[in-house]
C-alpha positions in Angstrom: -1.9 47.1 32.0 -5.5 49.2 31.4 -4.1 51.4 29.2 -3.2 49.1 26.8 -5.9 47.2 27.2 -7.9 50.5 26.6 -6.2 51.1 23.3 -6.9 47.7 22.0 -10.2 47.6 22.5 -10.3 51.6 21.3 -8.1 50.6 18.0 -10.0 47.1 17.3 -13.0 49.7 17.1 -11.9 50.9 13.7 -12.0 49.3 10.5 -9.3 51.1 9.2 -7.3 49.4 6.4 -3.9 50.1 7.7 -3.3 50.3 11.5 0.0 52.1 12.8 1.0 52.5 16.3 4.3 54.9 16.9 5.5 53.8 20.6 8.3 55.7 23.1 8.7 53.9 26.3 9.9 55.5 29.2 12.7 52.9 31.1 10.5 52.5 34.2 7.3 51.5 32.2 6.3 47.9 31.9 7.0 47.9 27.8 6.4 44.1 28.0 3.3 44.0 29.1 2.2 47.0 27.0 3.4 45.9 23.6 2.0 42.6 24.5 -1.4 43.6 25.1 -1.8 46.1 21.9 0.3 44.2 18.9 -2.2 42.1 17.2 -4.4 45.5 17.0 -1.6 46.9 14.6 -0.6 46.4 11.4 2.4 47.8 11.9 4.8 49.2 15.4 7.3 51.8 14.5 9.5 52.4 17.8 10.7 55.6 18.3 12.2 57.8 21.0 11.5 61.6 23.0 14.3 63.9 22.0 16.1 65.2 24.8 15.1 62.6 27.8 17.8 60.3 28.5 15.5 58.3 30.4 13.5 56.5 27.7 14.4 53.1 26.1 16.3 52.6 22.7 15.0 51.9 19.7 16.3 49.4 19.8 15.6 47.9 23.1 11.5 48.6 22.1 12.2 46.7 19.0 13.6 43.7 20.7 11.3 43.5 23.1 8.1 44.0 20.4 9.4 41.6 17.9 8.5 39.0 20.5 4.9 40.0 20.1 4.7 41.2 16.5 6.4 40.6 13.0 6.6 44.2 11.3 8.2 46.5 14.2 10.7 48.7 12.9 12.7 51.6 14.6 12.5 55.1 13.5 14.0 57.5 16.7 12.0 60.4 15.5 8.5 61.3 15.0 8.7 63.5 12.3 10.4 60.8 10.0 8.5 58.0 11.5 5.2 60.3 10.2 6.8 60.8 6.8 7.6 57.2 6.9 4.0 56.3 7.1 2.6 58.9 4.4 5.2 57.7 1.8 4.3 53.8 2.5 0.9 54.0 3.0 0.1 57.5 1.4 -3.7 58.4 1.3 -5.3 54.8 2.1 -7.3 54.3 5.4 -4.8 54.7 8.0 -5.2 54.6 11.6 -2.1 56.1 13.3 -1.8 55.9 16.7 0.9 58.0 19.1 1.1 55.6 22.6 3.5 54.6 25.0 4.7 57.6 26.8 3.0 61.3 27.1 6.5 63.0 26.5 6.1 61.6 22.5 2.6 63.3 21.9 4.7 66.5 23.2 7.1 65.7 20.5 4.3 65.8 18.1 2.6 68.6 19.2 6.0 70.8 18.9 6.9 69.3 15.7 3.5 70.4 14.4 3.2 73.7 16.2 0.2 73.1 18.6 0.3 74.7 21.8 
């Protein structure tokens, strides 16, 4: 898939010390083949899911199917806590945090954050 591709190549671009990707997956997407082609770019995969779309995939289900591509993938349904997650493990180091997978979670960000 391009867009995974895309975001490789973008995230490989950085040196930052710690790379973070926070994924949602809609059910019709090809979560295989996108997991597969940006995991070795991240440091760590947090799954997550959009609130009120019954249409996405499980934690649980993106976990299973990314541990077959990386080691430290861990669920966390929403963004907000997935965010504090990140800033209480990692705090203020060099973090690269990246929102991919499905548009519908950057919309989740966005309201949680009060961007419109």
């Amino acid at each position: 898939e391009m867009a995974a591709i895309n975001i490789a190549k973008f995230v490989n671009s950085f040196k930052s010390k710690n790379k973070i990707a926070i994924i949602a997956m809609i059910k019709d997407k090809d979560s295989n083949a996108f997991i597969k082609s940006i995991a070795s770019e991240f440091d760590l995969i947090i799954c997550s899911e959009i609130k009120d779309k019954n249409y996405i995939l499980s934690c649980a289900n993106l976990k299973n199917i990314g541990q077959k591509y990386h080691k430290n993938i861990i669920e966390i349904s929403d963004i907000k806590k997935a965010l504090s997650h990140i800033k209480i493990k990692y705090g203020n180091q060099d973090n690269l945090v990246m929102i991919c997978g499905s548009l519908y979670l950057i919309g989740d960000f966005l309201e949680e954050n009060n961007v419109n």
